[in-house]
C-alpha positions as CSV (number, residue, x, y, z in Angstrom):
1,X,45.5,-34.2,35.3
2,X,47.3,-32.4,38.4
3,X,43.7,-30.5,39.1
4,X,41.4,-33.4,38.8
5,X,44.1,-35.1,41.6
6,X,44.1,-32.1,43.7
7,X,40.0,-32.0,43.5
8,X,39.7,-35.3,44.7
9,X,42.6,-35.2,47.5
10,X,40.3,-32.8,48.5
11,X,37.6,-34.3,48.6
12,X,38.8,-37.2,50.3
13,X,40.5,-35.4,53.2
14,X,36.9,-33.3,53.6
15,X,35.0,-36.6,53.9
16,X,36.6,-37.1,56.8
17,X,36.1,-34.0,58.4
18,X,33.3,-33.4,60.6
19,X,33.2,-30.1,63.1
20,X,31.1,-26.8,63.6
21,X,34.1,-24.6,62.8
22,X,35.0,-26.6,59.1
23,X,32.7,-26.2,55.7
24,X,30.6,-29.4,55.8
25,X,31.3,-31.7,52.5
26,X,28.7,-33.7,51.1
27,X,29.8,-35.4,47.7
28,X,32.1,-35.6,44.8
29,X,30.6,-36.5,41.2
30,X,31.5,-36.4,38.0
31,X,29.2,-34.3,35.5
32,X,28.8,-35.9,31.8
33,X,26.7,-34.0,30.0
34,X,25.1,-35.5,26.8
35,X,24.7,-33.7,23.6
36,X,21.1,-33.9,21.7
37,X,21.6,-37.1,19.8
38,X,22.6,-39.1,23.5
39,X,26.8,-38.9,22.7
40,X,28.8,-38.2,26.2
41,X,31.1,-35.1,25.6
42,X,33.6,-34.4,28.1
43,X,32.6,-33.1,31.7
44,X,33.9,-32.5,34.8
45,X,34.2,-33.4,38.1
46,X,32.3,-31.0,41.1
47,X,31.8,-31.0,44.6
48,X,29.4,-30.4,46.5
49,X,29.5,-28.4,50.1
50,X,27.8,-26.5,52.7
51,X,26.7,-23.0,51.7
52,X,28.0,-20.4,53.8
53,X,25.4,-17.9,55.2
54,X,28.2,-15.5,55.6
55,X,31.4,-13.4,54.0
56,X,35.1,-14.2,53.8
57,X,37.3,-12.8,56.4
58,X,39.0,-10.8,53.6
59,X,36.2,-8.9,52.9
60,X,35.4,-8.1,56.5
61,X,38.8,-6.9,57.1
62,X,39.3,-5.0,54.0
63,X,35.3,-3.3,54.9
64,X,35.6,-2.3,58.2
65,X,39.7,-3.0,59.1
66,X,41.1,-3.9,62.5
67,X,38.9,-5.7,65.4
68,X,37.1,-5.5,69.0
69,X,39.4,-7.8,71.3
70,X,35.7,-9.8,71.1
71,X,36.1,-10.6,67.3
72,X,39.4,-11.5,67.9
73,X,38.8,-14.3,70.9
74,X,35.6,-15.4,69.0
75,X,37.8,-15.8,66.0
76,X,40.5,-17.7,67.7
77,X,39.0,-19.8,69.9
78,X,37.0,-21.4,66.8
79,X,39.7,-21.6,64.6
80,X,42.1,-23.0,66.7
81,X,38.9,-25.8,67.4
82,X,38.9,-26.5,63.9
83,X,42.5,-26.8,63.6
84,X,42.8,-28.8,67.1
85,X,40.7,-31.6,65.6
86,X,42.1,-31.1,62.0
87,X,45.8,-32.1,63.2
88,X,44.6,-34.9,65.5
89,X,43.3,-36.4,62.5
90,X,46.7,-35.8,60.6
91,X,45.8,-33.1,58.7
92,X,47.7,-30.2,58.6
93,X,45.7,-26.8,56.7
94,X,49.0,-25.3,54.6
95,X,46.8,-22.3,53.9
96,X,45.2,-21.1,56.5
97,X,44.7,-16.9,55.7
98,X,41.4,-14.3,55.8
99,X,40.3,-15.5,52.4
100,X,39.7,-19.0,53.7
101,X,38.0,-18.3,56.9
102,X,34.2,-17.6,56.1
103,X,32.7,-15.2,59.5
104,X,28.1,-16.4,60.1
105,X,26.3,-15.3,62.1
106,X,25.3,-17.8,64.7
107,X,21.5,-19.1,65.6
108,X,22.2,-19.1,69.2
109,X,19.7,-16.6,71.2
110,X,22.9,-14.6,71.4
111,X,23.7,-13.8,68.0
112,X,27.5,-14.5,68.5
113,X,30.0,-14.7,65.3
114,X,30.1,-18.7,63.6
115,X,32.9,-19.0,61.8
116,X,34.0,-22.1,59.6
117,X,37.4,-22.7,57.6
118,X,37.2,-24.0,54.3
119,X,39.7,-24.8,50.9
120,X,41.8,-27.9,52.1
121,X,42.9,-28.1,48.4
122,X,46.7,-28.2,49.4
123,X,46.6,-29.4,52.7
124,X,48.3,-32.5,53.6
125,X,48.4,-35.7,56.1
126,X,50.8,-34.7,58.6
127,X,52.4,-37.4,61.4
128,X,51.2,-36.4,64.5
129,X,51.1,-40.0,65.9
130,X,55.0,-39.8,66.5
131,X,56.3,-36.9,66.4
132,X,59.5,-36.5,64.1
133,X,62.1,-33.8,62.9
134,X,62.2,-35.7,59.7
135,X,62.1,-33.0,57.0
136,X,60.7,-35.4,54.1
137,X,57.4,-33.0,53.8
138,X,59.4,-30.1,52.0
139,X,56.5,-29.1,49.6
140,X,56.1,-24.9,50.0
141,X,52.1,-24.5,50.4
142,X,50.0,-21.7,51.4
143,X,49.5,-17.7,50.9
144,X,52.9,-15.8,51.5
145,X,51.2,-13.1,53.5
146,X,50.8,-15.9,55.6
147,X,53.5,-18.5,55.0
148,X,55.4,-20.1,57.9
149,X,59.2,-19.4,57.6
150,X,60.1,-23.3,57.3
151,X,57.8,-23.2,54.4
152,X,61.0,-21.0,52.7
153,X,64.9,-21.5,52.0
154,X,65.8,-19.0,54.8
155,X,64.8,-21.3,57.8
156,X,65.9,-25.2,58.1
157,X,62.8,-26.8,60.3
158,X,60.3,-29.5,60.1
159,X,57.2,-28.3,57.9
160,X,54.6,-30.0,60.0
161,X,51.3,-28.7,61.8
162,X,52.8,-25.7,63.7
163,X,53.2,-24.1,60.5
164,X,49.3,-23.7,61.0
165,X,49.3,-22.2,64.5
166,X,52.2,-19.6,62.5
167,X,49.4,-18.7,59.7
168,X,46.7,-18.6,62.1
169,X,48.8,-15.7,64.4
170,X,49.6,-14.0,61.1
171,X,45.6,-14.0,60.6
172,X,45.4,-12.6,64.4
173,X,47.9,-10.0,64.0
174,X,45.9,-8.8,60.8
175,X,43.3,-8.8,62.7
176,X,44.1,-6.5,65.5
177,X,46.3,-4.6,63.5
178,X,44.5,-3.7,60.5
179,X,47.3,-4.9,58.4
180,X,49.5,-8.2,57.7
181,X,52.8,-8.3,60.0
182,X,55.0,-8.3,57.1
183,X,54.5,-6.7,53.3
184,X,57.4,-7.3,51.3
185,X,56.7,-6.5,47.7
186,X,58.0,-9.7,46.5
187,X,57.5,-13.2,47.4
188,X,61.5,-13.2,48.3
189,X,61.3,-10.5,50.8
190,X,58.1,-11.7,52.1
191,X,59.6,-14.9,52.8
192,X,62.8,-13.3,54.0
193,X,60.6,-10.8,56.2
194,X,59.0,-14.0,57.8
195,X,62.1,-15.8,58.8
196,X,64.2,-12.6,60.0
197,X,62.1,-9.5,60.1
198,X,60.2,-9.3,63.6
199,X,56.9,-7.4,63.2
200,X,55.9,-4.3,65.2
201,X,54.0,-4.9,68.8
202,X,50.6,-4.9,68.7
203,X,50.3,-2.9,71.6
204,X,52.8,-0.3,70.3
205,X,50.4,0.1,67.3
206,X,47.1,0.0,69.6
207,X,47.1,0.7,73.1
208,X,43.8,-0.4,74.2
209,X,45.8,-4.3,73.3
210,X,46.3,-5.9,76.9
211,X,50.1,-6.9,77.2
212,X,48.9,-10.9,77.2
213,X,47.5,-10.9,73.7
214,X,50.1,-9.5,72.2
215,X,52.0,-12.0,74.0
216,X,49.8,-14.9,72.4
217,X,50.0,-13.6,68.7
218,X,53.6,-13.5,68.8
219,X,54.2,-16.7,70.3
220,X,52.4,-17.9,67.5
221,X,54.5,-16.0,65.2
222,X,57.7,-17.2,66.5
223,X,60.0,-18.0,63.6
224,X,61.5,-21.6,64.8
225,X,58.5,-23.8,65.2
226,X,59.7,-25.4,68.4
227,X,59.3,-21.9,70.2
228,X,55.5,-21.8,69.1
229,X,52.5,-22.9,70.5
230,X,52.9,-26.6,70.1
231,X,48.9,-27.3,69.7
232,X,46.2,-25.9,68.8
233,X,44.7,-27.2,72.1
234,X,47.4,-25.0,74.1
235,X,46.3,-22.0,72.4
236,X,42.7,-22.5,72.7
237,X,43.3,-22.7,76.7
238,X,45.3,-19.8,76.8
239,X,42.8,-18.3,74.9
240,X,39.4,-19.0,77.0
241,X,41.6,-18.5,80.1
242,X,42.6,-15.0,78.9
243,X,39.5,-14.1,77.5
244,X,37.8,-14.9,81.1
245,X,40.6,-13.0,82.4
246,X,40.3,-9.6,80.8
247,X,36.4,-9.6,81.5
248,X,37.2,-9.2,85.1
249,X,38.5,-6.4,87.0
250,X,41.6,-7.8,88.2
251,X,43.0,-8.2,84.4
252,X,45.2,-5.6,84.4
253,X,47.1,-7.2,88.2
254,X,46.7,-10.6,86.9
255,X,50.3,-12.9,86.0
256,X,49.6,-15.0,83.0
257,X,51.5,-17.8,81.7
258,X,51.6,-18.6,78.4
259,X,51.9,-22.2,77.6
260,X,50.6,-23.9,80.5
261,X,48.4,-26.4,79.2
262,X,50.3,-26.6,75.9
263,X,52.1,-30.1,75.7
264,X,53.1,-31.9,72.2
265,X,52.7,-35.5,74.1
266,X,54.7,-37.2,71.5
267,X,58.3,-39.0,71.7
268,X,60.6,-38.3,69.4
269,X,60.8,-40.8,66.7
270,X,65.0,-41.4,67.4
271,X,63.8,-43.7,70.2
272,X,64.3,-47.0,69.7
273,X,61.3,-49.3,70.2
274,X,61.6,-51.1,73.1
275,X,60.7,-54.7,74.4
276,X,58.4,-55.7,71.5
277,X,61.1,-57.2,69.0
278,X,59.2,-60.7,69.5
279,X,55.5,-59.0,68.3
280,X,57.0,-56.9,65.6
281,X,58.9,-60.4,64.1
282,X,55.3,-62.2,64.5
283,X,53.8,-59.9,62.5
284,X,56.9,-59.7,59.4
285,X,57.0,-63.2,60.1
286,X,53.1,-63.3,59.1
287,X,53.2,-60.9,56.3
288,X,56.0,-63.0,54.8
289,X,53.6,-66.1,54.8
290,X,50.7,-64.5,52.8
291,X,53.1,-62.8,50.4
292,X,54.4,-66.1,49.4
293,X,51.0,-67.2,48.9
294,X,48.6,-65.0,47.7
295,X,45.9,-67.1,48.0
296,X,45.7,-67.4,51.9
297,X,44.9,-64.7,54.3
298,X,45.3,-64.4,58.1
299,X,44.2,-62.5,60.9
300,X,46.6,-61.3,63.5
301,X,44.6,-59.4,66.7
302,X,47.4,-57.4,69.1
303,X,46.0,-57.4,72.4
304,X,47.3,-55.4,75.6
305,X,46.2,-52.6,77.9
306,X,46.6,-49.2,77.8
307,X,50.3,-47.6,77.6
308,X,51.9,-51.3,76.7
309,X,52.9,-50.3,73.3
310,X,50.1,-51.3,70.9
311,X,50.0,-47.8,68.9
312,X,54.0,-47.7,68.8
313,X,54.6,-51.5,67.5
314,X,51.8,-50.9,65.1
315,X,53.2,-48.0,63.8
316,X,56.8,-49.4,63.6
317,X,55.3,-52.8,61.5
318,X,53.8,-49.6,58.8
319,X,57.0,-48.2,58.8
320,X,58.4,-51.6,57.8
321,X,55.6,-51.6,54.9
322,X,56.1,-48.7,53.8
323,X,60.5,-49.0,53.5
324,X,59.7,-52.2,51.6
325,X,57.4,-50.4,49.4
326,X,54.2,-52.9,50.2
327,X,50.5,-50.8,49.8
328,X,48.7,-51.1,53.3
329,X,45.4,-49.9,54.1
330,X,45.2,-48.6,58.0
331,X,43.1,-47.4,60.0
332,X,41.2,-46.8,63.5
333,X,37.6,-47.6,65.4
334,X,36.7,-44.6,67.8
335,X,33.8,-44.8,69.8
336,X,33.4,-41.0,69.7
337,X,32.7,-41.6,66.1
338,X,30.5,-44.4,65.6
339,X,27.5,-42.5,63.8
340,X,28.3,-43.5,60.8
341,X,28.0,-47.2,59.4
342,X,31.1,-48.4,57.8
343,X,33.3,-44.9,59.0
344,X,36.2,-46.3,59.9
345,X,36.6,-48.4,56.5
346,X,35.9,-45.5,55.0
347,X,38.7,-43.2,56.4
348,X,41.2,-46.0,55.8
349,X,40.6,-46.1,52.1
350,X,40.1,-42.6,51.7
351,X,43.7,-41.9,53.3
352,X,44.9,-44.6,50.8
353,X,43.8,-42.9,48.4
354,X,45.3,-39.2,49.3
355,X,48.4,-41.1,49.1
């Protein structure tokens, strides 16, 4: 059943997801109830999350329309956390829009906004650990309101993270605006609208809007994905830095550039690995062995400092697994997560199991 996969894909991508900014999940069951004489009948399965204290986005918007410049820093700054750590683990959102952005109240002594994204029903493990144009994800996800334009037939790009950081400016521009940069009345010209259309200037529509936010919500909303923000990092900087910025008197005499701390610090997967041939044969030399006899195992350990090529020569023996069709299990030990017993095994089979 597609809906019972798509419950527990999402399941398993929460599990690994721990942050402030992102709706905590706790468990996935399956509910059997029993009728009076003891006999199973059919149930389902459920899962079980943080409540939020708070409303959706959505509603706020469509209450009490367009933002302070305060709701919209507080807003960005913590999704773009979420979605910082989201995407380093892989994960891209695919729908991030108002409707899945849920707006607390915080416990702090300051009474400041919380806000936590939730619904990563269609989202998907990216490949953030080497970057690639490969166009293989082609799946259209998300809210067209909010869609990236590689998400649609009218622009030819890799559908990878940044189509996050487009949604997200969409969600910004809503914000200050009042209303969604583009409306077309169908899903077509929406799509069309996205890839072609260039939407009004925020500070043409609201003059109080400082040049340099307007600048960061349509950077975000550039069409071609390689003109964007880059990561979710870079825009959080720009953010904060803008944020202090405007709160001091010299805002308005200030130059800001956009981008500075932004930096995608991947190669390109067209190079060639180099100067590990030798490792990578050991270790197809080594699968070889135990697949011929299914009976033995062995251990291989790849040892070397920092920046010698462990991560790439790793990555390029999956690759090899992966062409030849052979099921691996792979994951990683951080120290930065070492809270939980048994973590890491966890997140390997759980992303074995999303695929």
């Amino acid at each position: 059943n597609e809906d019972v996969l798509r419950f527990q894909r999402e399941a398993a991508l929460m599990s690994r997801l721990r942050h402030p900014n992102i709706i905590a999940f706790h468990e996935l069951g399956l509910y059997r109830p029993e009728t009076p004489d003891g006999t199973a009948v059919v149930g389902g399965y459920y899962i079980v999350m943080e409540v939020a204290q708070g409303h959706d986005l959505k509603e706020s918007l469509t209450k009490g329309g367009r933002k302070r410049l305060d709701f919209f820093f507080e807003l960005g700054l913590q999704v773009s956390a979420a979605l910082e750590y989201t995407h380093a683990k892989n994960i891209i959102h695919r729908d991030i829009k108002p409707q899945n952005i849920i707006i607390e109240r915080s416990n702090d002594s300051e009474g400041g906004l919380l806000v936590k994204v939730l619904d990563f029903g269609i989202a998907l493990l990216g490949d953030l650990d080497l970057y690639s144009d490969d166009q293989s994800t082609t799946d259209v996800a998300g809210t067209p309101l909010y869609m990236a334009p590689e998400n649609s037939k009218f622009l030819d790009a890799p559908i990878d993270h940044r189509a996050d950081l487009y949604s997200l400016g969409c969600m910004l521009y809503e914000v200050l605006a009042g209303k969604p940069p583009f409306s077309g009345s169908t899903r077509e010209k929406l799509a069309r609208e996205h890839a072609q259309a260039v939407a009004e200037s925020l500070t043409v529509l609201r003059p109080d809007i400082p040049d340099v936010v307007n600048d960061i919500v349509m950077k975000l909303m550039a069409k071609h994905p390689k003109d964007r923000y880059q990561t979710a990092f870079g825009l959080h900087v720009d953010l904060q830095r803008v944020k202090k910025m405007i709160n001091s008197d010299r805002s308005r005499k200030q130059r800001f550039i956009l981008g500075r701390y932004d930096r995608l610090n991947i190669l390109p997967s067209s190079i060639p690995m180099v100067g590990r041939t030798e490792d990578f044969e050991t270790l197809v030399s080594n699968y070889s062995a135990i697949a011929k006899d299914t009976g033995r195992s062995r251990l291989v350990v790849v040892r070397g400092a920092g920046g010698t090529g462990k991560t790439r020569l790793m990555k390029e023996f999956r690759g090899y697994l992966a062409k030849n069709k052979i099921r691996y299990i792979s994951t990683s030990f951080s120290r930065h997560e070492n809270n939980l017993p048994f973590n890491a095994l966890a997140n390997g089979f759980n992303e074995y199991l999303i695929h």
